[in-house]
N, C-alpha and C positions, 0 to 999 in steps of 0.2 A: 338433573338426573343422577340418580346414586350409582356407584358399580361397588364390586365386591373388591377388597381391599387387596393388593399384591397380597401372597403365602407370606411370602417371605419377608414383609415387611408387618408379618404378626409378632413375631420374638421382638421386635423394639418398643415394647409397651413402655415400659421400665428399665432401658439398660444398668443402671446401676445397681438394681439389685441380684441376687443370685435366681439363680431359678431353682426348683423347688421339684417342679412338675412339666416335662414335655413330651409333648404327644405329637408324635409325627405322621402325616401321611397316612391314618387312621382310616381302615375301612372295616367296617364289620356287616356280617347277613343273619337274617332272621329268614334260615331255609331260602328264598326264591328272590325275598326282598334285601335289597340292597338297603339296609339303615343308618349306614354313615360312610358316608363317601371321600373321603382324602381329607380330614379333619385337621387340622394344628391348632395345637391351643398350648402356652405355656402359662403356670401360675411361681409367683417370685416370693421370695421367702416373706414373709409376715405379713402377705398381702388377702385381701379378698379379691377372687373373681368370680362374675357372674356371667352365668348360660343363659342366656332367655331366646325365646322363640312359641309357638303357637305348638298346639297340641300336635306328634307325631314328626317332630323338627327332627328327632334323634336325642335329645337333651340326655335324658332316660340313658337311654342306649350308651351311650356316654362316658357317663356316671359308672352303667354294667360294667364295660368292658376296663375300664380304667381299675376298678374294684374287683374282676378278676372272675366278676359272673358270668359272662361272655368272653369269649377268645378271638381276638382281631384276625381276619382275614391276611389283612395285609396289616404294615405299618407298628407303629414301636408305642411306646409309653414306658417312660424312663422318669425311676423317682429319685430325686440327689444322685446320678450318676448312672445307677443302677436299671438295667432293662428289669418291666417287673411285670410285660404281657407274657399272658398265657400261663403265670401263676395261679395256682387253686387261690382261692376269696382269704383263707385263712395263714397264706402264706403271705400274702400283699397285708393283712393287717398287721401283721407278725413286722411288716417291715416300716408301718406306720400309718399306711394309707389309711382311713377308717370310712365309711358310709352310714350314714343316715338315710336309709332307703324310702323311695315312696309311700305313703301311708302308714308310718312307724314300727308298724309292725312288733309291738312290744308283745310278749310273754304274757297273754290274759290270766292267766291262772297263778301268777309268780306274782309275789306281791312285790312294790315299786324299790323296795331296799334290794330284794332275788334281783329283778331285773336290771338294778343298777352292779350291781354284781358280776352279772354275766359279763357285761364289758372288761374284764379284768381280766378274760380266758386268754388271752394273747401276751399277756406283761411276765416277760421272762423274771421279774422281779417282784413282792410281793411286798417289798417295803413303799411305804407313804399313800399304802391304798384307804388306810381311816381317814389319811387328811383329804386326798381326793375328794375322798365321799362328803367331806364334808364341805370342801371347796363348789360339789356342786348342789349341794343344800342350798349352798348361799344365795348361787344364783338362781335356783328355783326354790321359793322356799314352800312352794305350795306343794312340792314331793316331799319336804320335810313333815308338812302338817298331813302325808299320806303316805306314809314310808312303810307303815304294815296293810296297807289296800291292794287289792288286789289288781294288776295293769288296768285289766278289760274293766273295771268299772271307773275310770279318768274321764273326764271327758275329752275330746277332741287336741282342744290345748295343751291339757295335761298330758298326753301319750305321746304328743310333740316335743313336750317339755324332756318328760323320760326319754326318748328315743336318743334324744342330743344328748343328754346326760348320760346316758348308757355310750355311748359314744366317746364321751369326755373320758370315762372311765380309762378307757385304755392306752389314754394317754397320746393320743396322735399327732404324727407332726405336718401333715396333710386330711383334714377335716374334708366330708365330700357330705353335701347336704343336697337333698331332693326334694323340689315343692315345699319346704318349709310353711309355706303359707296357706298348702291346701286346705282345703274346707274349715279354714279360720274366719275370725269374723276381723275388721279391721283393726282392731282395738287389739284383739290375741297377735296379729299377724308385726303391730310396730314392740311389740313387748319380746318374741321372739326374735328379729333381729335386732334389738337394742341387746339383747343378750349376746347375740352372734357378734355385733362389735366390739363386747366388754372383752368376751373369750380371743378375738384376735387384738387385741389391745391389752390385755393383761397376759397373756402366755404368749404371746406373736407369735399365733397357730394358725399358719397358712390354710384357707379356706379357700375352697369352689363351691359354688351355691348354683343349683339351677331353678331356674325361677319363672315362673308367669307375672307376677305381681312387677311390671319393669319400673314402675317409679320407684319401688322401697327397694329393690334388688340396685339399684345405677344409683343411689344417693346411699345405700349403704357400701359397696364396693370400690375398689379399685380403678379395676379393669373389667372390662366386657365386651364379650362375644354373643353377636347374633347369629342364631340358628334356621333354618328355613329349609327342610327338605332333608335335609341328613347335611348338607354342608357347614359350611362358616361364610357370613353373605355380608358382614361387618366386623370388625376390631377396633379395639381402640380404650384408652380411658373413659372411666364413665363420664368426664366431665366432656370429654368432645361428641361421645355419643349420644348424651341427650341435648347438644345441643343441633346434632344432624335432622332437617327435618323430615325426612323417612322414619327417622324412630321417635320423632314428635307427634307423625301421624299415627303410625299404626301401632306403637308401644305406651305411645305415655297422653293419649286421646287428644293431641292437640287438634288446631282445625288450619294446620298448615295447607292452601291451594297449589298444587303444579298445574301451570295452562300451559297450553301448547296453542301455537295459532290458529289450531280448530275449535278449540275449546276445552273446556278440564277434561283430565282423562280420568277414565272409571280407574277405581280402587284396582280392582282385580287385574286390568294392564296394567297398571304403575306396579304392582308385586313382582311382575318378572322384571323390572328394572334390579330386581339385588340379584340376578343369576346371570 
């Protein structure tokens, strides 16, 4: 039987490294709903971590509040030192934070060079924004081959592609990515994080990734937190977590058995075993 990990023995993912990103004690409401309930997550300097959990976990919500589109109820989010809840979105990227939000949400009308652009409205500096752009040429070069097109006609991939690059743009030193793999096919979805590990491996740009997809999300990351209800119901490195067989089961399709002396217990009682 699984339980949910001590709080407090979340922050020991990585003690050697700095931390980057801590989020304490995390409650946020959507009006009547309670969407994220006493949350801790830290992420360590040039590291990936990943969120996974099933649709309405909080994951989303998350991401908002950490980026400054929601304001916590209770609780803190502190970026390198700095308390940075309850800033407007544009003061939290001012300070490095950046978001890749769900569904990319690129600029249809703004062809893929404009919208790579936009990402530079926060850079108190204006120097080495040609080499940028051309840094993320590199690693997409299919917005190079579409750099006067207009966003809204990309396909799916490609406005995935933009949305991070538009992101890269501004230079962040805490990257915050959502669903990356939505409505990808499997082929788009290992070419976008083989990207996401070149960019934390060539710039050591501290990444959060929230993810459904738990096999590509725990063998491309760090560390990882499971989601379930607006809590945190797991932690741990990805390498201990996918070897837990709770997240064999229900994340990564293995066909691990728990019996009990009456017999296997259904799916849906074994779920309240993480709360």
């Amino acid at each position: 039987m699984s339980t949910a990990p001590n709080i407090t023995q979340q922050a020991n993912v990585h003690p050697a490294a700095a931390t980057v990103l801590s989020v304490k004690n995390l409650e946020t409401w959507y009006g009547p709903v309670n969407a994220i309930k006493g949350v801790n997550i830290d992420v360590r300097e040039g590291h990936i971590v990943t969120v996974l959990g099933a649709n309405g976990a909080g994951k989303t919500t998350l991401l908002n509040t950490i980026a400054g589109v929601i304001d916590p109820f209770k609780g803190s989010v502190e970026f390198r030192g700095k308390a940075i809840h309850g800033l407007d979105p544009d003061a939290v990227a001012r300070a490095g934070v950046v978001l890749v939000p769900e569904g990319r949400q690129v600029f249809p009308f703004l062809s893929v060079r404009e919208n790579l652009m936009m990402g530079t409205f926060a850079r108190a500096s204006r120097d080495a924004v040609d080499a940028d752009l051309q840094r993320v040429f590199g690693w997409f070069p299919r917005l190079l081959e579409r750099e006067n097109q207009h966003g809204g006609l990309l396909s799916g991939g490609e406005q995935q592609m933009l949305a991070i690059g538009r992101a890269l743009m501004a230079r962040p030193r805490l990257l915050l990515l959502d669903e990356p793999s939505l409505g990808l096919s499997p082929l788009l979805t290992r070419e976008i994080f083989s990207i996401v590990k070149r960019i934390n491996t060539e710039l050591r740009t501290s990444i959060l990734v929230v993810e459904q997809n738990a096999a590509i999300a725990l063998s491309t990351a760090d560390d990882g937190y499971i989601m379930e209800l607006g809590r945190v119901v797991a932690a741990g490195s990805c390498t201990e977590l996918m070897a837990k067989d709770d997240v064999k089961e229900f994340y990564l399709g293995g066909a691990a058995r728990h019996l009990r002396s009456d017999g296997p217990q259904q799916r849906w009682k074994r779920r309240k075993t993480w709360r």
